[in-house]
NUBA-23377 format. One record per residue (C-alpha): residue in three letters; x, y, z. Coordinates in pm, whole numbers, plus 50000, padded with zeros to 5 digits. Example, Ala and Ser with C-alpha at 12.3 -4.5 7.8 and 13.67 -1.06 7.14 Angstrom:
REM residues 2
ala512304955050780/ser513674989450714/
//
This chain:
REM residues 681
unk226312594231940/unk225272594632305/unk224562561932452/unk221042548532539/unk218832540232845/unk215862521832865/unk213402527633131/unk210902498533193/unk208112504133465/unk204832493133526/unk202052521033522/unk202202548833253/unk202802572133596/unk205332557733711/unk207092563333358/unk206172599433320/unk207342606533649/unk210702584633674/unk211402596933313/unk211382632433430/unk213862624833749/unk216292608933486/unk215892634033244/unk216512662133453/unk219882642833591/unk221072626733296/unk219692636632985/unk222152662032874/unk224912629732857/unk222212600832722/unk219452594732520/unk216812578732748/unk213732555732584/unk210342546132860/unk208202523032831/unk205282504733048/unk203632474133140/unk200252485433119/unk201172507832775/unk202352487732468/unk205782473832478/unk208192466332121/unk209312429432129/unk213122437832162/unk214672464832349/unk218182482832185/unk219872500232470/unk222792502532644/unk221382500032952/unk217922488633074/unk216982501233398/unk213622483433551/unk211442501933837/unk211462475234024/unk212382436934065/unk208492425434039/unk208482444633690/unk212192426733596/unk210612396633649/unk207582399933491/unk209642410833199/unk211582380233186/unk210382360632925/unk208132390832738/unk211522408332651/unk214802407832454/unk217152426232573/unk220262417932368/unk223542426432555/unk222212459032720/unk222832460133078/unk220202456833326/unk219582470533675/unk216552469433906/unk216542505834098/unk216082510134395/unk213232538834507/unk212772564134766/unk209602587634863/unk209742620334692/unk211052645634948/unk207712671734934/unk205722644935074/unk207682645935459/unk206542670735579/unk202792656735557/unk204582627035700/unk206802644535997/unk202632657336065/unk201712622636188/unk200882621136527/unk203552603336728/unk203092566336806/unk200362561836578/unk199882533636364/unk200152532735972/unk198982505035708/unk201492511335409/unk199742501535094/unk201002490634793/unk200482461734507/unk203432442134564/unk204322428534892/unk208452428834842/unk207942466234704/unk205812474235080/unk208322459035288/unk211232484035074/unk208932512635126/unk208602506535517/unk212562505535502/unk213152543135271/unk210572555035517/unk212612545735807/unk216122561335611/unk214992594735553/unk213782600635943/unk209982591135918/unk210282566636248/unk207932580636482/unk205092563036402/unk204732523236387/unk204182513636003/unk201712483135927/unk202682468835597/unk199562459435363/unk198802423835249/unk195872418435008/unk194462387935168/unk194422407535486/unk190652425635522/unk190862445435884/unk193472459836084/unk192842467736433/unk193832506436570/unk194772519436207/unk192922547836087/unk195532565535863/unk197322548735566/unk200472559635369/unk200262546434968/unk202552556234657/unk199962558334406/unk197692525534520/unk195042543434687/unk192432521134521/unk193852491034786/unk193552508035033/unk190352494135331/unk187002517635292/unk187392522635644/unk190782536035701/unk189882577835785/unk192922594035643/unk194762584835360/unk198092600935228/unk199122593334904/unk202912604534864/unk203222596634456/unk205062578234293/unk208842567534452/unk211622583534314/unk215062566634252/unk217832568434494/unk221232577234532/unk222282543834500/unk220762534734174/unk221972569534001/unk225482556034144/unk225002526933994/unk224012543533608/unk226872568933580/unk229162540133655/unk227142519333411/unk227782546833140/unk231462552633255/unk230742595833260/unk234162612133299/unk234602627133682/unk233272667833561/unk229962650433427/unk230052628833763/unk230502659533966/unk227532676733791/unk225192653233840/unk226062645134177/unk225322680434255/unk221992684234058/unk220942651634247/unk221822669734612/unk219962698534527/unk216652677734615/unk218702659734971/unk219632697835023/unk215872711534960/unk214752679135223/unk216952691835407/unk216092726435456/unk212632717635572/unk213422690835797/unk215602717435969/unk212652741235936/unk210262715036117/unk212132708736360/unk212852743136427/unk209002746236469/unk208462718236674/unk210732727436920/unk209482767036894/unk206292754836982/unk207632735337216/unk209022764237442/unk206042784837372/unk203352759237516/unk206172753437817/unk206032786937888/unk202262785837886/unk201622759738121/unk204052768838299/unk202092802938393/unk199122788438473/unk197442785038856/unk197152750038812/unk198872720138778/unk199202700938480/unk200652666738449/unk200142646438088/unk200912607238054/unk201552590137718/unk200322555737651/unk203482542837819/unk202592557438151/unk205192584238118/unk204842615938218/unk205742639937904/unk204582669938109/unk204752685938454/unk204752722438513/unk206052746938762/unk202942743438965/unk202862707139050/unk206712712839115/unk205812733039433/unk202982710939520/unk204962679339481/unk208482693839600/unk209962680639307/unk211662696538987/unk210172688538615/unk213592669138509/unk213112644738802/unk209452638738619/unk209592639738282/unk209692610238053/unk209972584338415/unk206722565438430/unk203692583038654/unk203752551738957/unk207652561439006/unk207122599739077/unk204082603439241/unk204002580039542/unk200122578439603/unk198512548339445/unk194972560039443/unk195982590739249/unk197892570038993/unk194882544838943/unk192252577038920/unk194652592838641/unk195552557038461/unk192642536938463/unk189352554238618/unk186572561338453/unk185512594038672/unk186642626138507/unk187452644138824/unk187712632839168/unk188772654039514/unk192392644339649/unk195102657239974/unk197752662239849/unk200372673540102/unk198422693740277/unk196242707939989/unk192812703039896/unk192782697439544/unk189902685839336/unk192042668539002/unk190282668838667/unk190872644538414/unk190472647037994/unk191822624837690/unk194002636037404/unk192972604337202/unk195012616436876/unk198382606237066/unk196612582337326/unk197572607737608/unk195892613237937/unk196042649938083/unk195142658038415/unk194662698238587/unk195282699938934/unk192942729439082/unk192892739039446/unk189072732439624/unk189222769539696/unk189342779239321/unk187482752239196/unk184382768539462/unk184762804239348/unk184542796738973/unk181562775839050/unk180232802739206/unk181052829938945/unk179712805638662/unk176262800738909/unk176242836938945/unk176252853238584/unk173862821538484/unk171002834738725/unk171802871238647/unk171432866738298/unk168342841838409/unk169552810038229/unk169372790738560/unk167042766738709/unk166152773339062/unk163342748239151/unk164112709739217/unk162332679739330/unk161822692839685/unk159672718539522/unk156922698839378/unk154142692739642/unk152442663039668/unk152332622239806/unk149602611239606/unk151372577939437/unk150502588839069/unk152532623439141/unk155552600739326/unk155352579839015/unk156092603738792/unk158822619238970/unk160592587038995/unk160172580338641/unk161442620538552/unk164732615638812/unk165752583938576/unk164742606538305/unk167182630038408/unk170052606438375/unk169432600438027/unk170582624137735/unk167932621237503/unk164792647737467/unk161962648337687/unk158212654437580/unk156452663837872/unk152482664637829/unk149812677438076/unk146382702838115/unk147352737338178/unk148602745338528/unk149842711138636/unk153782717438657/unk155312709438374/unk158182740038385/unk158442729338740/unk159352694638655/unk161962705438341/unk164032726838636/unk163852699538817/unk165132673438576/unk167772695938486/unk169042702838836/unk168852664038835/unk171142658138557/unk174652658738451/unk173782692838285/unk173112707938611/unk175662736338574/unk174992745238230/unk172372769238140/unk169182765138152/unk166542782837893/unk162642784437894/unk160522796437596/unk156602801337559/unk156192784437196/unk152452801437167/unk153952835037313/unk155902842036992/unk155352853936644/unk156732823536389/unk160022849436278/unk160242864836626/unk159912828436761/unk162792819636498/unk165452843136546/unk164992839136931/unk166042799536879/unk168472807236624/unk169592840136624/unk170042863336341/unk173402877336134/unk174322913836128/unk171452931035907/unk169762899535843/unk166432918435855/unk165202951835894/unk165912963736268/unk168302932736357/unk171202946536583/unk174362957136458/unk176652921436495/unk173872900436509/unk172752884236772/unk173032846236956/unk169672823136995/unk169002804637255/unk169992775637124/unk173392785137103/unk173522803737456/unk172232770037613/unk174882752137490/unk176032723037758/unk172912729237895/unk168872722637893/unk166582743437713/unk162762736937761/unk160162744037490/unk157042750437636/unk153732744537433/unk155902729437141/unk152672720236977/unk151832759636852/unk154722760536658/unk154502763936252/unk155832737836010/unk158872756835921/unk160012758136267/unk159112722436314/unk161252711336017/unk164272736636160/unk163682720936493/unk163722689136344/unk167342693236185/unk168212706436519/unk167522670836705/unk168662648036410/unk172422667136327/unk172982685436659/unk173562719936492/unk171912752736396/unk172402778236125/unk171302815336190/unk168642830936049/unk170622850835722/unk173652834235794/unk175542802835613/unk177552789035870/unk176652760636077/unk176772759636404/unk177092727836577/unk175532727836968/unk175382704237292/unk172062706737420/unk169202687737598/unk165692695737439/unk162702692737699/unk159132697337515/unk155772703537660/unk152482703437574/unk148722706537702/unk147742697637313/unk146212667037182/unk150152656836924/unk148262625836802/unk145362647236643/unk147612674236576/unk149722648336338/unk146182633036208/unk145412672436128/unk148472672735939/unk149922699536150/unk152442683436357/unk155322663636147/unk155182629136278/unk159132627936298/unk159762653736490/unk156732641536742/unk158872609236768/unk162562626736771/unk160672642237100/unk159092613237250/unk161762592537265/unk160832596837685/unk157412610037741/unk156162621038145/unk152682628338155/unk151982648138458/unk148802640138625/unk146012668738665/unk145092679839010/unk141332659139001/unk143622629738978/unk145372633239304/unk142922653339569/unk144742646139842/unk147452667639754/unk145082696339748/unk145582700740139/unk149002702540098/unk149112725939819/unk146792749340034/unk148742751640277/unk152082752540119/unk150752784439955/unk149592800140282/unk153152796340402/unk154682811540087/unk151662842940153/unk154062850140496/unk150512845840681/unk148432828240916/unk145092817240819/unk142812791540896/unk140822770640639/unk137212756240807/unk137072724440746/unk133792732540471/unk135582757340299/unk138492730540264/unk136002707040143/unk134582726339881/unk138122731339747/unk139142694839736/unk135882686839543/unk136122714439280/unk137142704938917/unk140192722738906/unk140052724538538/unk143042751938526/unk145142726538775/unk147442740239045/unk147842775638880/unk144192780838925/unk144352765039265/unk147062789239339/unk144902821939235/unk142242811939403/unk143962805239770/unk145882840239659/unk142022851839649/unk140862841339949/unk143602850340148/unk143442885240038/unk139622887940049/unk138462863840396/unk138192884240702/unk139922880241073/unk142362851140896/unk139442828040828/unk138592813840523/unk135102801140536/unk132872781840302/unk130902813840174/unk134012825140035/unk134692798739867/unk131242793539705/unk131732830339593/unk135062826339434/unk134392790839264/unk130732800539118/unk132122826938950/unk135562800038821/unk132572778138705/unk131162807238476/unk134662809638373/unk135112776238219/unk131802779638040/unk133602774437722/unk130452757337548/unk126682767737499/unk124892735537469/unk121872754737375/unk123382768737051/unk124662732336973/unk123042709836709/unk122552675236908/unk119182663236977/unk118422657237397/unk119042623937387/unk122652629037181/unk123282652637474/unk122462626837749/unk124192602237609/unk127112621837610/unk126642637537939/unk126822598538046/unk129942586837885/unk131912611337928/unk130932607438365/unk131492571338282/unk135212576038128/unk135762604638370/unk135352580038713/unk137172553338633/unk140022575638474/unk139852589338848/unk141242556038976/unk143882561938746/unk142982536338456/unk141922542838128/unk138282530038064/unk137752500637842/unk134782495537610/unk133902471537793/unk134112484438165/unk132222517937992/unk129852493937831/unk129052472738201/unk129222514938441/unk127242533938178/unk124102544538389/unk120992558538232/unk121612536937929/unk121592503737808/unk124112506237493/unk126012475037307/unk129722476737274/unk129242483736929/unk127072512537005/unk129402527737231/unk132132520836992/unk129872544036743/unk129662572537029/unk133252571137105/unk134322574236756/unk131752607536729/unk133612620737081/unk137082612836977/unk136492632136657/unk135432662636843/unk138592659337089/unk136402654337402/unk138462620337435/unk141652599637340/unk140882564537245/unk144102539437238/unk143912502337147/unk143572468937321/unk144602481137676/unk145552513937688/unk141762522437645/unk140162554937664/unk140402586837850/unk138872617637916/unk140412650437740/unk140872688037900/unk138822696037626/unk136412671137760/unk136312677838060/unk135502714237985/unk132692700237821/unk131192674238063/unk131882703838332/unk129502728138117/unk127052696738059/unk126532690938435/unk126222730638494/unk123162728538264/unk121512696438351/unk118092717338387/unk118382716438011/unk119332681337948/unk117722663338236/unk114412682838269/
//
């Protein structure tokens, strides 16, 4: 009759899986009988032997048990061996929580770990009372997962713990097997060290392939390379910074950075500054040094690249961006002006551009506001990236679409063969600028939205996202507010965008940069010609409803049309009486307001209109106190704003932000003044 062992362990897991270790080794010589803590357990145990998973579970057993005369051992466990290699994976140096229910059992796991070769890393052992640990973000656990802190990142769980050598040692003494039997199992019990084996030989085999092959690659490259672990050692240096320091890689490697390289400032910008490149001499060589963190292993790399090359790629990268047209070429210098509400704005723009967040930019038609997105982005850290412009209103909605987000191979009839890249995607580390973002549909305002919120696109018939670095700038000459109270603008994506608004003042706003503008465009014409001092009159006082681009086509006008270099006054009467029939957008004698409605109008909107001129919005109040022709309470006037607000001619705000004067507005008030025969008989 073979003799008996009984297994006593504490989950039902641990049973199935300790019982299957035993069996497999000893269950051709004994009978073996399992139990757990957790399953039920008979009152006496008959058994030869009884063999507890661990000393907790012995001494919980203590008093629950009878044992007889059996014999009893506490094993002793080790990690099952398919579980190192996801261990040998562990980034060097990094630091582990081991979790497990019992403290005694941690510490014993910590110390296996350490036997079989898994001391690279710095092991953390678990304590329940303990809630945070600071720099851990991967845990190890046999089977306690549960324990483990929500906020640990990785966790490997490597199973339940097998038995050692020393505790199968300890049984077939126990049982007294004859020396073939002990030979036998011996050898079915190194098949497992010998599998272990095998792929720790295999890994490190890798490793050190790998090692050789990423030698050989850095060591082919123009530049230099130097990497520093968290120690301040230098675990690389390639056959380029051996010629520019004189100085061969064994001499380098593994001593600590401040002991090879003699100059200090060079040390401090590669230890401890925060600038990611920075322009050094370094034996004679001009060498700007760039700078990058491997935070996985806490290492600091730094590429050594000679001024020369660091110029020409600059200049290849600048080169193919404005061939392909995904470059900016206009800056601050080239907006003209010195009125204080246009220096305002660029001041605020140039912090703007500092900043990483969108940009709405609002203004009339004609005012700059392309000119002041090139200019941000030259401005910004994203000045070498691409930069992208696209006419919102200019677009179909699906033609509009796949030009943001491209399109997958056959994605619709007549799509190119491989698909093609959006823009979004080709502007990637740089800007790209939206222009009249309020024409676009509420699909593409929802796609745009995702686009802002998760930093990644998908393509139009494709599955796979694709996630993107860019800067969104918006503009607009629309009215978002009543777009959103329309119900055709989605209020979060108005406020994803707003998060910095610039509102670019219209040209009526600031007149005295109309001189300047002239003649700035006469110089770009490659001409000489003289304004009379009339003529230059006539232009300052004008409207200017379509801003500086109607400004611009005008002077392009004159210039072509003025004789002997002279522009005078008649010419510009000529040109501006027939810009005034133009902007005749409204036939007041087709509209349904009595002539009093009209004159009212006609005087609130002049009212709003001059004091927005001084570059304040206009109160109730102050409109109530400067309305001339009429004497109207501030309730009244609260009435006739509401009934001009509704038809867009005006933007009222509360408390101080008051009321102003809309392009649409002005349109009108423009059209109201060329018929004042009508209304003011």
């Amino acid at each position: 009759m073979k003799k008996k062992l009984v297994l006593i362990t504490g989950s039902k897991q641990t049973r199935i899986i300790l019982h299957n270790q035993l069996k497999e080794l000893l269950g051709d010589y004994i009978s073996i009988e399992c139990f757990a803590i957790d399953e039920e357990l008979p009152g006496k145990i008959d058994g030869d032997v009884v063999l507890y998973s661990s000393e907790s579970i012995k001494h919980e057993m203590k008093d629950r048990l009878d044992v007889q005369h059996a014999h009893e051992i506490v094993g002793n466990r080790t990690i099952h061996h398919k579980h190192i290699n996801e261990l040998l994976k562990i980034p060097a140096h990094t630091k582990v929580l081991i979790v497990n229910d019992d403290d005694k059992e941690t510490l014993k796991l910590i110390e296996s770990l350490y036997q079989v070769g898994i001391n690279h890393v710095q092991f953390i052992p678990f304590k329940k009372q303990k809630t945070y640990y600071e720099g851990v973000e991967i845990a190890v656990s046999p089977g306690e997962v549960h324990l483990c802190p929500p906020y640990v990142k990785h966790v490997i769980d490597i199973g339940v713990r097998l038995f050692d050598m020393a505790t199968i040692f300890e049984l077939i003494k126990s049982f007294g097997f004859n020396q073939s039997n002990h030979s036998i199992i011996w050898d079915r019990y190194l098949r497992n060290i010998i599998v272990l084996q095998k792929k720790l030989i295999e890994a490190e085999g890798q490793m050190k392939e790998l090692h050789l092959h990423v030698k050989s690659i850095v060591n082919v490259v123009e530049d230099g390379i130097l990497a520093v672990d968290f120690n301040r050692k230098i675990t690389l240096f390639n056959k380029r910074l051996e010629s520019l320091f004189q100085l061969a890689s064994s001499d380098a490697i593994d001593h600590e950075i401040q002991s090879v390289i003699s100059n200090k400032s060079l040390v401090e910008f590669i230890i401890s500054s925060n600038e990611k490149s920075q322009y050094f001499n370094i034996n004679g060589y001009e060498m700007v040094i760039y700078k990058s963190m491997i935070h996985e292993s806490n290492t600091t790399v730094a590429t050594f690249k000679s001024v020369n090359q660091a110029v020409e790629i600059e200049g290849k990268a600048q080169s193919e961006l404005r061939k392909n047209g995904f470059s900016a070429k206009y800056n601050y210098q080239d907006i003209i002006g010195e009125h204080p509400a246009l220096l305002k704005t660029i001041g605020i723009s140039q912090k703007m551009a500092a900043a990483e967040y969108p940009i709405l930019i609002q203004g009339e038609t004609g005012t700059g506001k392309e000119l002041f997105a090139q200019a941000i982005h030259n401005h910004s850290t994203r000045k070498n990236g691409p930069f992208l412009a696209v006419n919102c209103s200019a677009m179909t909605d699906t033609l509009l679409e796949s030009e943001l987000f491209g399109y997958e191979e056959a994605s619709f009839t007549g799509a190119q063969k491989g698909g093609k890249k959006g823009l979004f995607e080709s502007a990637d580390k740089g800007t790209i600028f939206l222009d009249e973002i309020g024409d676009i549909s509420p699909r593409l305002q929802t796609q745009l939205l995702r686009v802002l919120q998760e930093k990644e696109i998908r393509r139009v018939g494709g599955t796979r996202v694709i996630p993107i670095n860019v800067r969104i700038i918006a503009a607009t000459h629309n009215n978002l507010i009543h777009k959103m109270k329309e119900g055709v603008f989605r209020e979060d994506l108005y406020y994803r965008l707003h998060v910095l608004s610039l509102t670019i003042p219209p040209l009526r706003y600031r007149r005295t940069d109309i001189p300047l503008l002239i003649h700035h465009f006469i110089s770009k014409s490659k001409t000489w010609t003289h304004i009379h001092s009339e003529a230059m009159k006539l232009l300052i006082e004008y409207e200017w409803l379509g801003n500086i681009r109607e400004l611009k086509g005008v002077i392009e006008y004159l210039l072509t049309v003025c004789d002997e270099n002279e522009v005078k006054a008649k010419d510009v009467e000529y040109r501006l009486s027939s810009q005034k029939e133009d902007h005749s957008l409204y036939e007041i004698e087709n509209e349904s307001l009595d002539l009093i409605e009209l004159q009212e109008n006609h005087a609130l909107l002049e009212t709003i209109k001059q004091c927005n001129d001084t570059g304040k919005a206009a109160s109730r109040k102050w409109i109530t106190q400067h309305l001339k022709g009429f004497i109207l309470t501030e309730q009244q006037v609260r009435n006739r704003l509401d009934v001009l607000e509704e038809k867009e001619y005006i933007i009222k705000r509360r408390g101080r932000a008051g009321t102003k004067i809309t392009e649409k507005g002005l349109h009108y008030l423009y059209h109201l003044k060329t018929k004042q025969h009508l209304i003011h008989p």
